[in-house]
Backbone bond lengths (Angstrom), bond angles and torsions (degrees), N, CA, C in turn:
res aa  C-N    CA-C-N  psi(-1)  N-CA   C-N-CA  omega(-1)  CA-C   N-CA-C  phi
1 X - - - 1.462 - - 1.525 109.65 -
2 X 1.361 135.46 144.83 1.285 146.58 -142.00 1.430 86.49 -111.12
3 X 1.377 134.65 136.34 1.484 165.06 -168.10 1.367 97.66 -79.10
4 X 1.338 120.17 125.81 1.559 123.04 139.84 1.258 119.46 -26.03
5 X 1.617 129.06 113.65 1.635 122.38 152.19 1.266 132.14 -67.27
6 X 1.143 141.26 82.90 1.400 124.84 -179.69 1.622 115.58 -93.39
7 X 1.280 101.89 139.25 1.548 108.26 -176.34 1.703 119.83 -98.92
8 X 1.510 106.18 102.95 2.190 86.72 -172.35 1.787 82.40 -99.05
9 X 2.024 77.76 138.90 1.132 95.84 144.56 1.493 135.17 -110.18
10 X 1.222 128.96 118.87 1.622 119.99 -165.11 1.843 84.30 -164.10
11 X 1.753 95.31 149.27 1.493 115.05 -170.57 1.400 101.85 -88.85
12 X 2.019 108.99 -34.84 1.582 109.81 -178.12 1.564 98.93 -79.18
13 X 1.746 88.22 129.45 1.562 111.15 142.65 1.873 127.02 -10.69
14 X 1.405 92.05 -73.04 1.698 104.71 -151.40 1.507 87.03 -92.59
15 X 1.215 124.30 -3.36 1.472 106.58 168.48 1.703 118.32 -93.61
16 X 1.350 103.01 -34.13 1.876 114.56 176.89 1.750 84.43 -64.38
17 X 1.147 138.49 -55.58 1.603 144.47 -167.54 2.117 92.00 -52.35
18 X 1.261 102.49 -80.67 1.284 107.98 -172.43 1.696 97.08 -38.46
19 X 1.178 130.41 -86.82 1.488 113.04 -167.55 1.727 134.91 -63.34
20 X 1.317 108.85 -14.13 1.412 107.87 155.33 1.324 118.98 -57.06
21 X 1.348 122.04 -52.19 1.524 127.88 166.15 1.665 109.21 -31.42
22 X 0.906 102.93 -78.93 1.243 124.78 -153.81 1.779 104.83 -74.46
23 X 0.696 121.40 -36.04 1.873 136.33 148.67 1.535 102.22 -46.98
24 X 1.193 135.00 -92.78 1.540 146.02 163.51 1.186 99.03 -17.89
25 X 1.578 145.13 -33.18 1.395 128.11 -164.52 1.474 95.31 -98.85
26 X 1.505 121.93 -4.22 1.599 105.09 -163.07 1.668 92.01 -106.13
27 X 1.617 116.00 -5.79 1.058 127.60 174.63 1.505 125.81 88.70
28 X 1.760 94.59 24.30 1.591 126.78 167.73 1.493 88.15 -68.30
29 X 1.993 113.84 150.06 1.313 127.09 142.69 1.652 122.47 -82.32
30 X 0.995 121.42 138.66 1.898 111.83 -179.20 1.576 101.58 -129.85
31 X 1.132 81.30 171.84 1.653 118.85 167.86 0.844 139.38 -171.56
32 X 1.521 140.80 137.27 1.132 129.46 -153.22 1.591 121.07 -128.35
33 X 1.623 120.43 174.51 1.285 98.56 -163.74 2.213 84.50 -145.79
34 X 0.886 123.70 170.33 1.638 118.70 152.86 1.498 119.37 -140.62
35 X 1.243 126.35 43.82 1.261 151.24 -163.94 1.334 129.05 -140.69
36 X 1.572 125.02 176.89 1.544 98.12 174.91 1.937 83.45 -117.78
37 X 1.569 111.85 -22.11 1.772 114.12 164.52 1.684 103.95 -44.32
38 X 1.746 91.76 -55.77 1.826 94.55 -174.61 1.734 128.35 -29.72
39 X 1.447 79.25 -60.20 1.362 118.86 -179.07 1.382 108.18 -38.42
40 X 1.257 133.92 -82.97 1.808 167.33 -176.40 1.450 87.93 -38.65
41 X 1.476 112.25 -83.11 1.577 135.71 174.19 1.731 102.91 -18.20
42 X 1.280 111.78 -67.87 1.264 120.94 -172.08 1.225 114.16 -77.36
43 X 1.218 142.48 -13.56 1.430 129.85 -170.44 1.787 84.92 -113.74
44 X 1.261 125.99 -18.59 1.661 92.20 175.75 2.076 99.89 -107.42
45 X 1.262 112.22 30.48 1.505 123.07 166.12 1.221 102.80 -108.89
46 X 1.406 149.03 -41.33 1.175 133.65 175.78 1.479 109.57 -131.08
47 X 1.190 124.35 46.18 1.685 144.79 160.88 1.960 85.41 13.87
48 X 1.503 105.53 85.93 1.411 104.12 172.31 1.155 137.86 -77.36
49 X 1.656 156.15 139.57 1.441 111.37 -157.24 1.992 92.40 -83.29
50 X 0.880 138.13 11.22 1.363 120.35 -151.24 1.963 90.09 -156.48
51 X 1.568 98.71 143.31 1.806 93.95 174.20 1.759 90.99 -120.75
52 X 1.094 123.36 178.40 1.909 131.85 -177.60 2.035 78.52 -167.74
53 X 1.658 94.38 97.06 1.290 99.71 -177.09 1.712 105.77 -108.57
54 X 1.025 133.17 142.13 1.691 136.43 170.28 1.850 93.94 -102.76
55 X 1.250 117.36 138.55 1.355 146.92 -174.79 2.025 113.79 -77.56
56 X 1.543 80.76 -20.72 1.612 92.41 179.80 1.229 110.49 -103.35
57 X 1.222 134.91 116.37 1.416 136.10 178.59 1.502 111.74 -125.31
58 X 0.886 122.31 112.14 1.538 124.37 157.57 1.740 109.45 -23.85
59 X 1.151 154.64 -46.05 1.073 154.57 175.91 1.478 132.90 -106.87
60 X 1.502 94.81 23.73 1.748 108.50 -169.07 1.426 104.30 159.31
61 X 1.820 111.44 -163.59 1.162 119.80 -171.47 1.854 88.70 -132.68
62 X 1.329 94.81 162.14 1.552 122.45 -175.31 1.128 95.25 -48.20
63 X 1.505 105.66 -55.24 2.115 111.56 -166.26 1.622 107.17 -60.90
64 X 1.002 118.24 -49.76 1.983 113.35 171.16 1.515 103.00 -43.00
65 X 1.223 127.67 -39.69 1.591 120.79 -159.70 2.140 84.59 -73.82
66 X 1.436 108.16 -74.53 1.866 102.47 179.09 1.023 93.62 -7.24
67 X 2.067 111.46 -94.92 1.190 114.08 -142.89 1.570 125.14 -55.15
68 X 1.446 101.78 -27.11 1.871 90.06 171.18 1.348 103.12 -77.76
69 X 1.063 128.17 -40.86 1.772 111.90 -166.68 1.479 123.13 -64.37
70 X 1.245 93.07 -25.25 2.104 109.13 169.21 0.940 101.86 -75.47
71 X 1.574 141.46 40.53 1.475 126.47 157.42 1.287 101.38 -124.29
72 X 1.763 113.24 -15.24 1.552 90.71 162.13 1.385 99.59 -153.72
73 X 1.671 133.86 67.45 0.595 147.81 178.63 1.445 143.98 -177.51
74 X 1.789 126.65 83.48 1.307 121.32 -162.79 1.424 109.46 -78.04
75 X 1.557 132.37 19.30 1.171 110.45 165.45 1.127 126.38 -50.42
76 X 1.665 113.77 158.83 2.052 107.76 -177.34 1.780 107.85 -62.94
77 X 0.965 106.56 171.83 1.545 103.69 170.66 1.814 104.85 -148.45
78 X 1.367 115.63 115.16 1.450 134.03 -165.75 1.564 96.83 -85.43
79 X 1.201 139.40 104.94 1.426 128.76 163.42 1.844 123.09 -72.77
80 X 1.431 109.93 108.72 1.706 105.04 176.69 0.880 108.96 -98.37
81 X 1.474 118.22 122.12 1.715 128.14 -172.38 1.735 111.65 -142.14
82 X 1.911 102.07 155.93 1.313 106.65 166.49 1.880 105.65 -75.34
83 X 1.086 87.40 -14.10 1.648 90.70 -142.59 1.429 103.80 -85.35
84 X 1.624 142.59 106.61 1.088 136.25 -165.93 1.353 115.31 -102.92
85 X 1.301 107.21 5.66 1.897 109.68 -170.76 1.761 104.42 -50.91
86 X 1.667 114.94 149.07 1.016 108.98 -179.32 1.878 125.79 -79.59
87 X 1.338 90.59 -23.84 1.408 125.36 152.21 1.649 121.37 -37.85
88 X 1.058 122.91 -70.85 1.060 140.16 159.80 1.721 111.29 -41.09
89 X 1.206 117.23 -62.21 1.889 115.35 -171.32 1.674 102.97 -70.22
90 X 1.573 105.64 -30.68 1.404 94.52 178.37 1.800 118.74 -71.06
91 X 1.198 111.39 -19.06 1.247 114.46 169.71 1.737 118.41 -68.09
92 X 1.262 96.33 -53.67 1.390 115.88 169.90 1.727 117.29 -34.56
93 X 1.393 105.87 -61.44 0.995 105.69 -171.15 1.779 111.28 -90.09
94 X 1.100 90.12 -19.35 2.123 85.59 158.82 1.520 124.16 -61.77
95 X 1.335 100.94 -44.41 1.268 102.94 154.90 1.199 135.11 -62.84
96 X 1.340 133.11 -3.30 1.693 131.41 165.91 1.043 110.64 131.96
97 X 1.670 129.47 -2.08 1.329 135.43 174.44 1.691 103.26 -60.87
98 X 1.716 107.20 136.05 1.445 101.09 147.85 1.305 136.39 -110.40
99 X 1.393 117.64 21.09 1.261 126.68 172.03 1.573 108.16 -176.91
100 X 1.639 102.92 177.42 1.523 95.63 -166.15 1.822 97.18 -157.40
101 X 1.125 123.13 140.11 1.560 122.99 -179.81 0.954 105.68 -141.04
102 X 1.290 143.49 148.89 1.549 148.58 -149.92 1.675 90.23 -125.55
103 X 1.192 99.60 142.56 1.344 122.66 165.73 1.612 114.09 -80.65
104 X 1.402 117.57 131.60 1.540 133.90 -3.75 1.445 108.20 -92.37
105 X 1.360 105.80 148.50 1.917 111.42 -169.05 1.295 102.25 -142.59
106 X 1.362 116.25 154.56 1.337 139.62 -178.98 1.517 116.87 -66.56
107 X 1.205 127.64 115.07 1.370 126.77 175.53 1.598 117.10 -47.63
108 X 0.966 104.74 -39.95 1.699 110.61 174.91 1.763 95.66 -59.38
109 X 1.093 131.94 -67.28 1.666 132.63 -177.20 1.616 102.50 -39.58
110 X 1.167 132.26 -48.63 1.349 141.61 -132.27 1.704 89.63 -108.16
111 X 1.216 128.78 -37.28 1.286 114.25 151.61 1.622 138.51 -61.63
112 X 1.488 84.40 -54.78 1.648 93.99 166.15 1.862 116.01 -44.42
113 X 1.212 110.32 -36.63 1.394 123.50 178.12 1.614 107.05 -53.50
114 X 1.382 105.07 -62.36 1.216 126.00 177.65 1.422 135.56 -46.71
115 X 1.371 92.49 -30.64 1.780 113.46 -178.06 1.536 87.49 -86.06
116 X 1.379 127.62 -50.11 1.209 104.78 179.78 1.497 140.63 -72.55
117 X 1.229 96.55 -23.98 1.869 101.87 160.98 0.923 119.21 -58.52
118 X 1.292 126.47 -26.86 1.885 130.35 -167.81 1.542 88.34 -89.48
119 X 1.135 125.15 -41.98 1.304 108.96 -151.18 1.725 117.45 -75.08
120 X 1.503 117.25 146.33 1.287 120.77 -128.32 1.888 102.34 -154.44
121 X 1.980 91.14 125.75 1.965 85.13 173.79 1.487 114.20 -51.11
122 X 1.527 123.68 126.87 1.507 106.77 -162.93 1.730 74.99 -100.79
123 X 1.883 102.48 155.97 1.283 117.10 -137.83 1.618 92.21 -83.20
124 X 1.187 131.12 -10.49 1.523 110.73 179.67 1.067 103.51 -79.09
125 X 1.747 129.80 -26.39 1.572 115.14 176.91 1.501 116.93 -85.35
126 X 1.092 117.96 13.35 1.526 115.04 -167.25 1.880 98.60 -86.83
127 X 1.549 95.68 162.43 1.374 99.85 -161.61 1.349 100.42 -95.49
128 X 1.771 113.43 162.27 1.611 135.78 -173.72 1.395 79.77 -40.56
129 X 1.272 107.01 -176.63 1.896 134.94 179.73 1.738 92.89 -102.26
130 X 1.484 116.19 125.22 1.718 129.48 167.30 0.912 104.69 -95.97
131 X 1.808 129.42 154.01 1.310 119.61 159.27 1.466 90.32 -152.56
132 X 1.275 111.22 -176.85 1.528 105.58 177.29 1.951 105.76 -160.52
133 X 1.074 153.69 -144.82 1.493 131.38 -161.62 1.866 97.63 -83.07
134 X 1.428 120.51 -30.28 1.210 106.45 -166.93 1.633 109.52 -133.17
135 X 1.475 113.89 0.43 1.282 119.22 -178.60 1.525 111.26 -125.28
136 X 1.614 130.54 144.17 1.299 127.80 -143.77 1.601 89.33 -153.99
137 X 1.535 129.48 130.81 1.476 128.62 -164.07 2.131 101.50 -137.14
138 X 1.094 107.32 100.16 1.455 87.98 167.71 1.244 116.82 -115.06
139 X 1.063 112.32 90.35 1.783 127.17 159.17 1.703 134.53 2.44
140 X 1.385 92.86 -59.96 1.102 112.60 171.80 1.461 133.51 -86.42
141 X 1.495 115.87 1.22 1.338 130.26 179.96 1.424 93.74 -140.11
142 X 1.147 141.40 42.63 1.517 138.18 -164.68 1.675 108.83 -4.82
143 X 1.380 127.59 54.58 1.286 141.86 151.94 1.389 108.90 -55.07
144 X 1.440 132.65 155.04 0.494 159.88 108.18 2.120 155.85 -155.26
145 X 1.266 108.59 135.70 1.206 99.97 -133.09 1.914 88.94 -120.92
146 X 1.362 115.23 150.83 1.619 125.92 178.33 1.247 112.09 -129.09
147 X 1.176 119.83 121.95 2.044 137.39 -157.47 1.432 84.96 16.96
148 X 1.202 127.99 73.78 1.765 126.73 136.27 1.586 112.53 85.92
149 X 1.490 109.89 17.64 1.556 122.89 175.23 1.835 89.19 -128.63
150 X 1.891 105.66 136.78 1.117 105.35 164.65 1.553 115.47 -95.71
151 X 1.201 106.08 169.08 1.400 121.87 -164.24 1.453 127.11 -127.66
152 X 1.425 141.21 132.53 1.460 118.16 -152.60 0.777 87.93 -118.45
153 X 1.353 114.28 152.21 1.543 125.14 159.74 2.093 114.35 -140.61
154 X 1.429 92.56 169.49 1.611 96.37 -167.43 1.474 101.03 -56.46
155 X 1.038 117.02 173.83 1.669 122.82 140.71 1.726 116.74 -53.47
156 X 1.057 124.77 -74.89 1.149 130.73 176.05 2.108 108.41 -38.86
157 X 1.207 109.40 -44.08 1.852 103.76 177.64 1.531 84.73 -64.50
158 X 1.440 134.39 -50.23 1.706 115.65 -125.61 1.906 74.87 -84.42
159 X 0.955 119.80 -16.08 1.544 116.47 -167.05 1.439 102.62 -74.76
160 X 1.548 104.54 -55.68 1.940 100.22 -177.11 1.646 103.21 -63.46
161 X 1.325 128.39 -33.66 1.641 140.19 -179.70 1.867 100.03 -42.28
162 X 1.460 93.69 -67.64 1.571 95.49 -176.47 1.957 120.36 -67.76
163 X 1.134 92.19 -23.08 1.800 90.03 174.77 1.371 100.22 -66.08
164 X 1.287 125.93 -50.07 1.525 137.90 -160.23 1.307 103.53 -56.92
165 X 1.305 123.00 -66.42 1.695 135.60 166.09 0.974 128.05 -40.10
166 X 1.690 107.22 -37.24 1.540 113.16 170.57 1.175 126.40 -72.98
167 X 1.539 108.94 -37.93 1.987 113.18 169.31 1.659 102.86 -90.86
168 X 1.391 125.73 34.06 1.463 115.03 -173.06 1.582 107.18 -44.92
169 X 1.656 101.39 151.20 1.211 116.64 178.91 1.471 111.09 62.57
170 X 1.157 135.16 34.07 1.256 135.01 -166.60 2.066 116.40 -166.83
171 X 1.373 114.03 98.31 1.318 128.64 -153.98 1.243 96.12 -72.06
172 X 2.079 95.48 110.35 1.525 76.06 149.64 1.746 115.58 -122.39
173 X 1.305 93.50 177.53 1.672 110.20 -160.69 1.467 114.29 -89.46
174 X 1.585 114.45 135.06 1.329 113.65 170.39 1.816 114.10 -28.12
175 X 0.931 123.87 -72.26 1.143 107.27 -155.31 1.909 105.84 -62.24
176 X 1.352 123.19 -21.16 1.407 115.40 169.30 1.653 112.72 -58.68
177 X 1.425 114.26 -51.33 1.599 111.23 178.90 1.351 120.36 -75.80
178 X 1.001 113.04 3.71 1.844 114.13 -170.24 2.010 73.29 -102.75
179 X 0.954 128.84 -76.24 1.672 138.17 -169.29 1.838 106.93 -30.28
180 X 1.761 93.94 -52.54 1.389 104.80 174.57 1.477 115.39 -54.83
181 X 1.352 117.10 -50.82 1.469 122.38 -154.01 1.549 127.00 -94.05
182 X 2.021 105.76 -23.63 1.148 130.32 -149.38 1.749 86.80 -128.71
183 X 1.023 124.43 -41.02 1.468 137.49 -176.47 1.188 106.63 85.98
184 X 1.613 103.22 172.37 1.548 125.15 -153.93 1.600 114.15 -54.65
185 X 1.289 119.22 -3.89 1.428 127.74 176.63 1.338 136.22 -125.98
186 X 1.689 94.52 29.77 1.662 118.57 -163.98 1.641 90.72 -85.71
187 X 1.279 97.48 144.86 1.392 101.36 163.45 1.641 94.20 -143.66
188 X 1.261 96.61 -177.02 1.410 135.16 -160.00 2.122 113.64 6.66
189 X 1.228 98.14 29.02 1.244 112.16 168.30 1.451 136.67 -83.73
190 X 2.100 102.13 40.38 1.369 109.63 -179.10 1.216 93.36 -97.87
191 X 1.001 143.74 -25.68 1.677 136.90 175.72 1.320 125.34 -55.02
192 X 2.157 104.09 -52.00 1.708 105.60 141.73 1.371 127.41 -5.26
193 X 1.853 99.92 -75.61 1.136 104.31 -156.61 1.231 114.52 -75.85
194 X 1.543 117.57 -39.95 1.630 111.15 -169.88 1.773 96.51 -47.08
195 X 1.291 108.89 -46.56 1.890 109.87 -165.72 1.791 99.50 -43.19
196 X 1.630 103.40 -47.90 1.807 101.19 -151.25 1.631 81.50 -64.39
197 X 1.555 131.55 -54.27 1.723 112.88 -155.82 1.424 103.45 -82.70
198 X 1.388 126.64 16.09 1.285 128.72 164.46 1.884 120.64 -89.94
199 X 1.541 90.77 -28.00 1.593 97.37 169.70 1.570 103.17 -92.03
200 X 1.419 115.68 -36.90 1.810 106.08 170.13 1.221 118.70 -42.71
201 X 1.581 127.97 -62.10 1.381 132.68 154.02 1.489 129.40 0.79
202 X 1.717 99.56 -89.83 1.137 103.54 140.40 1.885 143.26 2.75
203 X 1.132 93.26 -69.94 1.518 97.12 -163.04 1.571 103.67 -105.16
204 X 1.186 124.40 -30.94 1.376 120.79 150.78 1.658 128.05 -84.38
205 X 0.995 140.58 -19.27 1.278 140.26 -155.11 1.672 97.10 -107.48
206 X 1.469 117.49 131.46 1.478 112.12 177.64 1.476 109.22 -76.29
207 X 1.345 116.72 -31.38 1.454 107.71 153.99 1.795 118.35 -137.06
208 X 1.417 99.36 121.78 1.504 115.04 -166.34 1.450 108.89 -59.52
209 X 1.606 132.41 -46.94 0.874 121.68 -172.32 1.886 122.30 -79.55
210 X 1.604 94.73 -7.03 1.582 87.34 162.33 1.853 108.24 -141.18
211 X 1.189 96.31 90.18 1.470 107.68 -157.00 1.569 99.83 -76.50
212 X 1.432 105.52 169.86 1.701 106.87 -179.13 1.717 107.95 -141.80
213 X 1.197 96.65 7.41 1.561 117.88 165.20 1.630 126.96 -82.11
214 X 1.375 86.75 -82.68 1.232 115.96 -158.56 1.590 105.12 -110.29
215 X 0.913 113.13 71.19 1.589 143.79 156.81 1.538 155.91 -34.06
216 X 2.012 124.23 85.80 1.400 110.75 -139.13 1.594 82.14 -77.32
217 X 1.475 108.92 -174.10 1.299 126.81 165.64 1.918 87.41 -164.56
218 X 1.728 82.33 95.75 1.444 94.21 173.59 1.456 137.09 -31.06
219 X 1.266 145.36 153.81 1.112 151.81 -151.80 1.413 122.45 -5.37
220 X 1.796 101.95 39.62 1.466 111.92 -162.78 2.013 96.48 -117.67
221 X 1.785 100.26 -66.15 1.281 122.12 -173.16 1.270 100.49 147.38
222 X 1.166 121.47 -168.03 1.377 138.24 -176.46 1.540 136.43 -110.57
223 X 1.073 114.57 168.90 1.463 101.06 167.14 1.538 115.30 -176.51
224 X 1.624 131.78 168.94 1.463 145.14 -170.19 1.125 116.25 -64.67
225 X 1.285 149.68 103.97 1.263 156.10 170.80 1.571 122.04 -71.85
């Protein structure tokens, strides 16, 4: 069976060193980059399934590396940072981030993180293809397309997308999708989420702020309409 790619990006030495090690022992493949050229270069040379990006780059900022790599690429993207402002991750992750860990963090966290970004509807359970007069969903090829233009989205949206569809008509609650998505030891990842179904909105909904989809039910969670 063919190895996970993960791509770190980080400028320090002993930190790309520290997680290759320790990646390689869990029987992750890596590679590494210390650039934000590096970066780009390398994730469309070995299309990685996974990025471990640092925000500080000698030749840019973390967020230039997202926005180019989201044009041809839904791998997850892990942000490693000093910088914990809440301000800051919400940007991050509007921009295409699916997660974010503050520097310095526990290797045990940073895997656990990891297992959950990879993790994936495996395609015999994925659901029939939905569509409806102007929106079109294929499950099984993570398609998806709006009046006849497709549309990308993270791993982490197409993930809350398919839970939603799957319990249609039926609310579920922050703490079920943060548990689902973030795993059993997620915390304070309701801010995450409002961002990810705030960019879902967005990109599916003809108008986001009064959607007919994708549906709050205040201080409850959400659900498929």
């Amino acid at each position: 069976m063919a190895k996970d790619l993960i791509l770190i990006v980080d400028d320090e030495e002993a930190i790309r060193k520290m997680l290759r090690i320790a990646l390689e022992a869990k029987g992750y493949e890596t590679r590494t980059a210390i650039s934000k050229k590096d970066a780009i270069e390398a994730c469309a040379l070995y299309n990685p399934k996974l990025l471990l990006l640092d925000l500080q780059l000698p030749d840019g900022n973390g967020l230039d590396v997202i926005q180019e790599v989201r044009t041809f690429t839904e791998a997850p993207v892990i942000i490693l940072s000093v910088m914990s402002g809440e301000e800051e991750k919400i940007k991050l992750l509007d921009a295409g981030a699916d997660d974010y860990i503050t520097k310095p963090f526990s290797m045990g966290e940073l895997l656990a993180r990891i297992r959950t970004a990879l993790r994936r509807v495996p395609a015999e359970d994925a659901l029939p293809p939905w569509s409806n007069e102007d929106l079109s969903i294929d499950f099984s090829n993570h398609k998806i397309t709006k009046q006849g233009e497709q549309i990308r989205l993270t791993p982490t949206e197409f993930q809350i997308l398919t839970l939603l569809i799957k319990h249609v008509g039926k609310i579920l609650t922050h703490e079920f999708l943060i548990k689902t998505i973030w795993g059993d030891n997620a915390q304070n990842e309701l801010n995450s989420l409002r961002v990810h179904i705030t960019q879902l909105r967005k990109k599916i909904e003809d108008k986001p702020s009064r959607p007919k989809h994708l549906l709050t039910e205040p201080g409850i969670g959400y659900l498929w309409n």
